[in-house]
N, CA and C of each residue as an Amber inpcrd file, in Angstrom:
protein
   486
 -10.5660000   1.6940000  -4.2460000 -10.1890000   0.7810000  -5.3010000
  -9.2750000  -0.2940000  -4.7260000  -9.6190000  -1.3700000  -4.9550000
  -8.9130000  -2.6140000  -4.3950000  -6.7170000  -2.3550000  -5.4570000
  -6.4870000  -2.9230000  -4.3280000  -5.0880000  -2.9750000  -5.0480000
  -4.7770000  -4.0240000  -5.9260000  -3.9860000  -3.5710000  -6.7020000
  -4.3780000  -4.3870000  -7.9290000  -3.5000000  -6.2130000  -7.3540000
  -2.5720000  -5.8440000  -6.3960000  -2.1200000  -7.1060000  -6.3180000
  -2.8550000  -8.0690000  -5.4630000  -3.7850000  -7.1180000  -5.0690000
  -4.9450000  -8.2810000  -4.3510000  -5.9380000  -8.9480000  -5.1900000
  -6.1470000  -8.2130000  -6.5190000  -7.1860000  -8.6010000  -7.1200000
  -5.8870000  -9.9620000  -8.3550000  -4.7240000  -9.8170000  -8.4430000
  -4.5940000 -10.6630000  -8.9090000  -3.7260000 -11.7160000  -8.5050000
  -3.8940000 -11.5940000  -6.7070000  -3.7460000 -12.5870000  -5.7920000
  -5.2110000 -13.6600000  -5.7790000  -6.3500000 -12.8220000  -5.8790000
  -7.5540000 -13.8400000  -6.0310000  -7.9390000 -14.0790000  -7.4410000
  -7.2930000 -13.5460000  -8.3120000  -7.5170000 -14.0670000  -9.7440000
  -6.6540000 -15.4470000  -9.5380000  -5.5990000 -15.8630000  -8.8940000
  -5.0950000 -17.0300000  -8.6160000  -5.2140000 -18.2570000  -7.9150000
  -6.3610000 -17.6820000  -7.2510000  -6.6420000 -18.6860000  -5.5900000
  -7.3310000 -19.9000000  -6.6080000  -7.0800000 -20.9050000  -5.6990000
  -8.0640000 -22.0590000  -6.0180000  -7.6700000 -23.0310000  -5.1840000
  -6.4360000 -23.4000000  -4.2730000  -6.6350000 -24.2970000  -3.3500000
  -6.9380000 -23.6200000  -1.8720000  -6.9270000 -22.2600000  -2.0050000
  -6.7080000 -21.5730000  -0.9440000  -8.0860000 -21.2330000  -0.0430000
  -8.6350000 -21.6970000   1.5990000  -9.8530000 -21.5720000   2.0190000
  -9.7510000 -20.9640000   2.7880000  -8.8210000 -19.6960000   3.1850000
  -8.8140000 -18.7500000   4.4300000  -7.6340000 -17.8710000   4.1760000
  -8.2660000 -16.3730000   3.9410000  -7.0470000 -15.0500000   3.8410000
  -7.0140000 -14.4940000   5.2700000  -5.3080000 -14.4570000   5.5130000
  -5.7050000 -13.9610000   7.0190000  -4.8520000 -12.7230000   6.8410000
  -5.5500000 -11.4670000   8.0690000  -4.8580000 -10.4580000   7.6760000
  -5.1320000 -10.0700000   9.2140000  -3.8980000  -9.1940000   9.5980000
  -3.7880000  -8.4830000  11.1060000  -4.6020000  -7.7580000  11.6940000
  -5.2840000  -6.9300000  10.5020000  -6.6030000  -5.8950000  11.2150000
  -7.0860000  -5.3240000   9.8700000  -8.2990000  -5.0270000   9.5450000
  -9.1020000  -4.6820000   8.6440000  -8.3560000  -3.2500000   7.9700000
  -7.6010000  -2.0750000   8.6690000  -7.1970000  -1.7030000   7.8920000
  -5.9520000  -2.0490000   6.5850000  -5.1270000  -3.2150000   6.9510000
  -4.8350000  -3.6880000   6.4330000  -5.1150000  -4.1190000   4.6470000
  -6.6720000  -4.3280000   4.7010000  -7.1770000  -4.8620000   3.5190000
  -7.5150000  -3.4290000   2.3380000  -7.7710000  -2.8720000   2.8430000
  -8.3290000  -1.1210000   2.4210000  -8.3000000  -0.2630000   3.4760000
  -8.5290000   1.0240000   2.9520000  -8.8390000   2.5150000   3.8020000
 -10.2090000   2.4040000   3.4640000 -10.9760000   2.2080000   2.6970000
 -12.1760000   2.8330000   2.5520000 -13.3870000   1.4020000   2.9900000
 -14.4070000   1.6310000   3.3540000 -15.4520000   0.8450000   3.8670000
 -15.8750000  -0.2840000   2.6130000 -16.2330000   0.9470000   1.5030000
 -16.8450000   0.3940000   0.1710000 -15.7200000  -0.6060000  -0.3890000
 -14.3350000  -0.1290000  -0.1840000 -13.1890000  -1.5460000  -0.7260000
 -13.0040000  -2.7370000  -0.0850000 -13.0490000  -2.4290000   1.7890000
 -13.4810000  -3.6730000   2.5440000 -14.6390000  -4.5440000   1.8020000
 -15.5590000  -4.1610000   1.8220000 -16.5430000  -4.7730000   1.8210000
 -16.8180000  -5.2940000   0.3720000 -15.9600000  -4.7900000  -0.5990000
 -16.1220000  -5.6550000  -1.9860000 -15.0610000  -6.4390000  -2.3790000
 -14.0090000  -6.1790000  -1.3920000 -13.0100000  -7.4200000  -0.9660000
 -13.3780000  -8.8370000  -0.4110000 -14.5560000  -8.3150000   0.6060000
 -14.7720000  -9.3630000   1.4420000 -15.3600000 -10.5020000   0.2630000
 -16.4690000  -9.6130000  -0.2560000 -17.8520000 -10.1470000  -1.3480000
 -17.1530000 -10.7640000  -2.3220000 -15.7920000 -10.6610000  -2.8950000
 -15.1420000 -11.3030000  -4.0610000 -14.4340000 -12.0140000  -3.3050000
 -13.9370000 -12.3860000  -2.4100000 -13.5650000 -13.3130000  -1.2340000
 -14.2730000 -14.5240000  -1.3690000 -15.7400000 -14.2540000  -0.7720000
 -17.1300000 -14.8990000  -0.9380000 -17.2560000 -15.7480000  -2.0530000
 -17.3060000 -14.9800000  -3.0540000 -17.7950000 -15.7620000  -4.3540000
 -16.6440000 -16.8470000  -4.5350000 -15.6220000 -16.6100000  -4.3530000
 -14.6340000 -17.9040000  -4.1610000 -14.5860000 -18.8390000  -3.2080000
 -15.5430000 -18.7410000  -2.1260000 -15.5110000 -19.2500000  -1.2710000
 -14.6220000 -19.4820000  -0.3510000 -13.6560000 -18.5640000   0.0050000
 -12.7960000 -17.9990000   0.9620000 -13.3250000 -17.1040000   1.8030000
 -12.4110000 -17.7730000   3.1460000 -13.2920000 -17.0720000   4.3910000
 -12.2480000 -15.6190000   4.3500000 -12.3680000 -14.9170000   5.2210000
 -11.4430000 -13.8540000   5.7300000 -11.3620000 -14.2840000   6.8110000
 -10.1190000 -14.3040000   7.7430000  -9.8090000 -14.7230000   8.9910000
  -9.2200000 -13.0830000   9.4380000  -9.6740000 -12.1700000  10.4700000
  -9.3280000 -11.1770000  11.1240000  -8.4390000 -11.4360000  12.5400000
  -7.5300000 -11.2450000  12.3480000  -6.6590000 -11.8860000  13.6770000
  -6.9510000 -10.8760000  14.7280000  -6.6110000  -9.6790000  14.5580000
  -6.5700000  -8.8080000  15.6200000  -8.2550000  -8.7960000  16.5270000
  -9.2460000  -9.4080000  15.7330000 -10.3350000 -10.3060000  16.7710000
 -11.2500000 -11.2920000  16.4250000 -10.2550000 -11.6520000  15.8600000
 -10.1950000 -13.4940000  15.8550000 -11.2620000 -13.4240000  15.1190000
 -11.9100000 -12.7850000  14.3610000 -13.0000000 -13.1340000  13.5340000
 -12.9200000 -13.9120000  11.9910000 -13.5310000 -14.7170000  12.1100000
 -14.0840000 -15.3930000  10.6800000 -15.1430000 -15.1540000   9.8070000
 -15.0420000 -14.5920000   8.5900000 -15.8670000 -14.6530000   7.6200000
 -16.9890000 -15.2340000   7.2650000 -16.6700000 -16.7010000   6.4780000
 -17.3580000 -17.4280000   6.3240000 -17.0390000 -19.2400000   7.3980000
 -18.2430000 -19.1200000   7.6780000 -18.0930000 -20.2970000   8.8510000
 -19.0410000 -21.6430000   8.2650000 -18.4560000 -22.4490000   7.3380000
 -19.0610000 -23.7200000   6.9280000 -19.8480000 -23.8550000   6.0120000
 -19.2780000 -22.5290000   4.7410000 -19.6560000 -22.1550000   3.7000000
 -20.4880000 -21.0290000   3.7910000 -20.8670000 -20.6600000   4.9150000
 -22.1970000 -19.7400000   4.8650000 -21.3000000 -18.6340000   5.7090000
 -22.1230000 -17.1650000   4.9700000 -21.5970000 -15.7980000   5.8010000
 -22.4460000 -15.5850000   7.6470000 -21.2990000 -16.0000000   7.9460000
 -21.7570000 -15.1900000   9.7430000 -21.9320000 -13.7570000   9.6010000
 -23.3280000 -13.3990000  10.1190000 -23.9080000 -12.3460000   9.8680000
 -23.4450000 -11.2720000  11.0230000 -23.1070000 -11.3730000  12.2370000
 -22.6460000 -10.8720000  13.1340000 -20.8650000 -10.4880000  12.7220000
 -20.5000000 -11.3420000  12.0990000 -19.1900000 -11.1780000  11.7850000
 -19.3390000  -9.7080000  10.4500000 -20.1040000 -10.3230000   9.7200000
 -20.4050000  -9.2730000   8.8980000 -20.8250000  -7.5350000   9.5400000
 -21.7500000  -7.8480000   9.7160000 -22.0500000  -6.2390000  10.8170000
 -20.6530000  -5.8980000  11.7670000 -20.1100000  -6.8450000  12.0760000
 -18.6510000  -6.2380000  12.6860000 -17.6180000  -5.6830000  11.8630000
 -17.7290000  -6.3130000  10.6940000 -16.9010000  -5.8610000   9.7530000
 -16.9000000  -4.8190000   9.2530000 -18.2660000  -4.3600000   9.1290000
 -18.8130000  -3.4870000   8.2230000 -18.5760000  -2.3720000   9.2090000
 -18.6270000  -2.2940000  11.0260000 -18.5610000  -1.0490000  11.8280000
 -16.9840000  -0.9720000  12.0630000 -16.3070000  -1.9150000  12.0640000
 -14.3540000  -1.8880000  12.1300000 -14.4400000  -1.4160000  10.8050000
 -14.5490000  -1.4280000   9.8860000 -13.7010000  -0.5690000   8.4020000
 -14.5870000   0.4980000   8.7240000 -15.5210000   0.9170000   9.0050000
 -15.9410000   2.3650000   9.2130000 -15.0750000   3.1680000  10.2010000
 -14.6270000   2.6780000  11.1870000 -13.9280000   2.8270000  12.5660000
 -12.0730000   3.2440000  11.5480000 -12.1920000   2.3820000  10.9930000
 -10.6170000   2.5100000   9.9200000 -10.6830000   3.3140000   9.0920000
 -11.8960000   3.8860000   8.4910000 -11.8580000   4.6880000   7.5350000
 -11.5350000   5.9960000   8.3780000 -12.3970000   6.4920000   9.1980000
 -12.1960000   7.9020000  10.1650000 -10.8960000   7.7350000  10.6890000
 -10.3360000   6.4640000  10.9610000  -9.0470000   6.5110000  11.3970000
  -8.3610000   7.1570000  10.5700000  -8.3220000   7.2010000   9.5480000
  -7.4080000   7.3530000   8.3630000  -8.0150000   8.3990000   7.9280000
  -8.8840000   9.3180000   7.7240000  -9.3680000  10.5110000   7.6160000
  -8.5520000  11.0670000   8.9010000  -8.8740000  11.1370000   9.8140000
  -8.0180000  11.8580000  11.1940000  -6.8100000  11.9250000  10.7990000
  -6.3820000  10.7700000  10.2410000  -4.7040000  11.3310000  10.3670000
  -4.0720000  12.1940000   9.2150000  -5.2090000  11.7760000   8.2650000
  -4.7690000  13.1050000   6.9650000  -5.1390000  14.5880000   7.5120000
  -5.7420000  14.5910000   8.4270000  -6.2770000  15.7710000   9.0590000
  -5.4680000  16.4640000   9.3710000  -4.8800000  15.8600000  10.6650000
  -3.9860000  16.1560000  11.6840000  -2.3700000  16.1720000  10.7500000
  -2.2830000  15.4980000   9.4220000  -1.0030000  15.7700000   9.0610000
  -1.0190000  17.0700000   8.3420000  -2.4670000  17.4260000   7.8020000
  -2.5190000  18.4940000   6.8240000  -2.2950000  20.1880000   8.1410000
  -2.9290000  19.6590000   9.2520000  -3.0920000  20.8930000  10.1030000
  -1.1770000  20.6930000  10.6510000  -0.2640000  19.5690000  10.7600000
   0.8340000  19.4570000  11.4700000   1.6680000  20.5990000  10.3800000
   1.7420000  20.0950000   9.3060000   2.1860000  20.8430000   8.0030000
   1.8480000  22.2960000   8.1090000   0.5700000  22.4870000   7.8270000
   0.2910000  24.4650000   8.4430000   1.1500000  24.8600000   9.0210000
   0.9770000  24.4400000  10.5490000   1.6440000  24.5190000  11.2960000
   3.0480000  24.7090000  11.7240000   3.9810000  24.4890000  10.5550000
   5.4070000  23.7560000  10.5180000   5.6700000  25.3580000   9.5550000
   4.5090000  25.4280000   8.3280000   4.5370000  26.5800000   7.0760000
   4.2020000  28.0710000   8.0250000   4.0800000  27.8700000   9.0230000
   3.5220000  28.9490000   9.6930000   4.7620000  29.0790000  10.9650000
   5.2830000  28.5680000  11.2360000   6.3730000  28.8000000  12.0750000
   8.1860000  28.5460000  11.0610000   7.6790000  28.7960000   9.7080000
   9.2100000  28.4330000   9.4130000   9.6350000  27.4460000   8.6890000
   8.9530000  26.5510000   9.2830000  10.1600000  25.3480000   9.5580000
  10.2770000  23.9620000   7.9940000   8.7820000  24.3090000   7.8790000
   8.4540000  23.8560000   6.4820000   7.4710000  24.5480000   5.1590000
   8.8530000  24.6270000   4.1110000   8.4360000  25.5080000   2.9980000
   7.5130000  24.5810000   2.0120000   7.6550000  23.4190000   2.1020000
   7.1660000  22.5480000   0.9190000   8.2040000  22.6550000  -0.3610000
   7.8470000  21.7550000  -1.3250000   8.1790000  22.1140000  -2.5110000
   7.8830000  22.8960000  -3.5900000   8.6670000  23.9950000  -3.9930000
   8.3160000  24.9240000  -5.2140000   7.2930000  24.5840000  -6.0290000
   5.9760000  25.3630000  -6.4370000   5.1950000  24.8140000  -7.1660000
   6.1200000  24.7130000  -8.6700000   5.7880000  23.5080000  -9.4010000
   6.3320000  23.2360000 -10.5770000   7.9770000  22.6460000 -10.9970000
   8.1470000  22.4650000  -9.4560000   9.6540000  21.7270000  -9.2620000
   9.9360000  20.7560000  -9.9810000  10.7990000  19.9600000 -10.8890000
  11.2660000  19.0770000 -11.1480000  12.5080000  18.5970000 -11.2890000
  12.7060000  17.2620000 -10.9590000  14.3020000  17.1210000 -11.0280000
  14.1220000  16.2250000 -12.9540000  15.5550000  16.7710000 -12.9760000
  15.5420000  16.0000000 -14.3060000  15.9900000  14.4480000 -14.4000000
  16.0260000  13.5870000 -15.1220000  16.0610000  12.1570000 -15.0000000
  17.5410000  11.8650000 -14.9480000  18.3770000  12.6010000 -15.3680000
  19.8290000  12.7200000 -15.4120000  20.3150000  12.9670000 -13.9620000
  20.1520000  13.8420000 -13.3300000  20.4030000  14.2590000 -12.0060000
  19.9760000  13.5000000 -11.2770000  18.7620000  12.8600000 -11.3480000
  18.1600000  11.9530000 -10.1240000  19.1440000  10.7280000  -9.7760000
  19.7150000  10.2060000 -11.3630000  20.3040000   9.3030000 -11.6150000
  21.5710000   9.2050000 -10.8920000  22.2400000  11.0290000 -11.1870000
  23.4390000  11.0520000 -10.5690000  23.6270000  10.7700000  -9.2010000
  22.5520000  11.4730000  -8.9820000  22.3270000  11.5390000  -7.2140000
  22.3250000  10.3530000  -6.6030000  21.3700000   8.9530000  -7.3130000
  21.2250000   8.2210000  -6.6250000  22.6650000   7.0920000  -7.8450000
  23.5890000   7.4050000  -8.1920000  24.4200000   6.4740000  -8.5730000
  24.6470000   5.2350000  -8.3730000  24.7210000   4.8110000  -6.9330000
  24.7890000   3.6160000  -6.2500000  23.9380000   2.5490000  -6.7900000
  22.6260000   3.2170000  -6.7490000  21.2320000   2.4410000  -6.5110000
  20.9250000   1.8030000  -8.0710000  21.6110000   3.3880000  -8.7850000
  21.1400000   2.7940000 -10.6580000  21.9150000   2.1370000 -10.7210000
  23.2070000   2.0670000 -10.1310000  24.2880000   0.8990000 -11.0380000
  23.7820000  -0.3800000 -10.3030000  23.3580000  -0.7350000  -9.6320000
  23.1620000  -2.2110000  -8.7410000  22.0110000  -2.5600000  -9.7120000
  21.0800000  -1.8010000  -9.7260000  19.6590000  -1.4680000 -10.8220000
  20.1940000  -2.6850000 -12.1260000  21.0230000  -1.7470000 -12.7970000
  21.7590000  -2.6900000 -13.8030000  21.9050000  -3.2370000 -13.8440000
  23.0620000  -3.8030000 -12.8540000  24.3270000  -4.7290000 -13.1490000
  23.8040000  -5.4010000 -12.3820000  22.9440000  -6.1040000 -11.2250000
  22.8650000  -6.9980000 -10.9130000  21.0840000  -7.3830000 -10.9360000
  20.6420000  -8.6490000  -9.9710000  19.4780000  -9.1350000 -10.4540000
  18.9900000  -9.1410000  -9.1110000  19.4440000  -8.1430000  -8.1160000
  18.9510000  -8.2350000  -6.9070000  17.3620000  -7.8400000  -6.5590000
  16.4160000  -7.7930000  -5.6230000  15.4750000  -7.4170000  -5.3260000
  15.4910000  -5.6440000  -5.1180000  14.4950000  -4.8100000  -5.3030000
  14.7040000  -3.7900000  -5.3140000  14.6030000  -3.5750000  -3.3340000
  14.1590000  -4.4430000  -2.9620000  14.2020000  -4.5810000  -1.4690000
  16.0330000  -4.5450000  -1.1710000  16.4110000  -5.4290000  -1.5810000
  17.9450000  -5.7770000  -1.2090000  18.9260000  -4.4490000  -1.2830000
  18.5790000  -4.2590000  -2.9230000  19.1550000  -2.8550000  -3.1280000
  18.6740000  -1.8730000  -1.8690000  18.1510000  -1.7170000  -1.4520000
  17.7400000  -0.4350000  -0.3670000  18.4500000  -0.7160000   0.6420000
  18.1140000  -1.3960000   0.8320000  19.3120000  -2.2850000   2.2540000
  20.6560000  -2.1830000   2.0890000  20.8580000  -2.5090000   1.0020000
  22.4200000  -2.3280000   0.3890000  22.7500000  -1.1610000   0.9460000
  21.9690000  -0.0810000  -0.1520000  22.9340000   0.8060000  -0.2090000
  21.8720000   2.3250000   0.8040000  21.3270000   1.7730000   1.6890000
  20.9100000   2.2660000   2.7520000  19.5580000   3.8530000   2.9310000
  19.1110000   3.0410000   1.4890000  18.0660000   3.8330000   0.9950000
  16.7850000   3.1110000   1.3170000  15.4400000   4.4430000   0.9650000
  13.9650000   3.6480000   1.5170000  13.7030000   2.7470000  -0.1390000
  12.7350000   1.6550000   0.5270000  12.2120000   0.9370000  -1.0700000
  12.0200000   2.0220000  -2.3020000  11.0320000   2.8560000  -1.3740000
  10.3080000   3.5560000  -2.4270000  11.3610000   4.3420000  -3.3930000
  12.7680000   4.9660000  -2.4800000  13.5240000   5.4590000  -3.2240000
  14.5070000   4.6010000  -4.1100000  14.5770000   3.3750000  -3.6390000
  14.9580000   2.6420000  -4.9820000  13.8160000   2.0730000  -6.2670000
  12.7360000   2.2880000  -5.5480000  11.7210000   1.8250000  -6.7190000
  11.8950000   2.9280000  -7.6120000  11.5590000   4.4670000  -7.3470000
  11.7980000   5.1510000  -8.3630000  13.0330000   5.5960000  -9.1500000
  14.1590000   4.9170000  -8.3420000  15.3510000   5.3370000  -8.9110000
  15.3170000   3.9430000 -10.1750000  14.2800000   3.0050000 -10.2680000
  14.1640000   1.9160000 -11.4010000  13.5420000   2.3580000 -12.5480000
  12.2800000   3.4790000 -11.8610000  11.4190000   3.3950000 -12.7040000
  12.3380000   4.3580000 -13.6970000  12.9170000   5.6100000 -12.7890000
  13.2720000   6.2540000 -13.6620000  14.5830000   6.2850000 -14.8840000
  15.2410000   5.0440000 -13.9580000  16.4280000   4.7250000 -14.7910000
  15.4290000   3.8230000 -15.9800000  14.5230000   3.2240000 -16.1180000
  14.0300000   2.3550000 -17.1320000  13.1370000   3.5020000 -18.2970000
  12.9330000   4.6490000 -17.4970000  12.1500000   5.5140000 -18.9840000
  13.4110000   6.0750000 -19.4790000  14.7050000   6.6170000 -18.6690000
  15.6750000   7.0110000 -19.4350000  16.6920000   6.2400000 -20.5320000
  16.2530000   4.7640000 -19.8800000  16.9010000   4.1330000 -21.3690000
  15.8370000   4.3700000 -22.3500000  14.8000000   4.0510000 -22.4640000
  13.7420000   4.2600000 -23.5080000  13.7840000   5.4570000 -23.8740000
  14.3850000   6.1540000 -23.4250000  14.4110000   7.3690000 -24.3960000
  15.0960000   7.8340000 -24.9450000  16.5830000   6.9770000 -24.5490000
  18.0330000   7.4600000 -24.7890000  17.8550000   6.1420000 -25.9830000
């Protein structure tokens, strides 16, 4: 499934004639999302520019067909990439549950929205009181994005409920 901020990055395009991106996994994990990225690309008439080998999409309105068949065997090449490594993380994990070292989390664990809050204090009060980026906040106060993203989400259902 395409991400949604790509699809309403090209719900916006209209002066724009070339998306460039570092390497095909970049765009998706899966072959079938490459390739209906590329095709809604297309219909706008935007090329894809592939840096990591220099490939172009569309070359003078029309699809390069060689570029295409390359495309189509690099996101296959990205997809197994990315299968392998769920592999190898699922067998690293065994591995870790089998020597000790990692229990996982309790089935049915939850923290409550109060505690999370407490825990992450810093992060909800900046949350509040100021109008910073949830990027900035992390930096601030020396946390990952993701853990200030959910310390938003969750401070924003606990007002709605309070």
């Amino acid at each position: 499934m395409l991400h949604y901020r790509l699809i309403y990055m090209l719900e916006r395009l209209w002066i724009v004639h070339i998306v460039m991106v570092s390497e095909i996994s970049r765009i998706a994990r899966r072959v079938v999302d490459v390739l209906n990225f590329v095709e809604l690309l297309h219909e706008k008439g935007i090329s894809l520019y592939i840096q990591q080998f220099n490939l172009l999409t569309l070359e003078n309105g029309r699809e390069n067909p060689i570029t295409k068949m390359l495309l189509q065997m690099l996101s296959i090449g990205a997809e197994m990439e990315n299968n392998q490594r769920k592999i190898r993380q699922e067998e690293e994990i065994k591995l870790a549950q089998m020597n000790g070292v990692y229990k996982g989390r309790r089935k049915g664990a939850k923290t409550l929205p109060d505690s999370v809050l407490k825990k992450h204090k810093n992060i909800a009060d900046l949350i509040d009181k100021s109008e910073l980026s949830i990027r900035r906040i992390a930096g601030i106060t020396g946390h990952s994005i993701n853990t200030a993203r959910k310390i938003k989400q969750v401070a924003q259902l606990h007002r709605n409920i309070n």
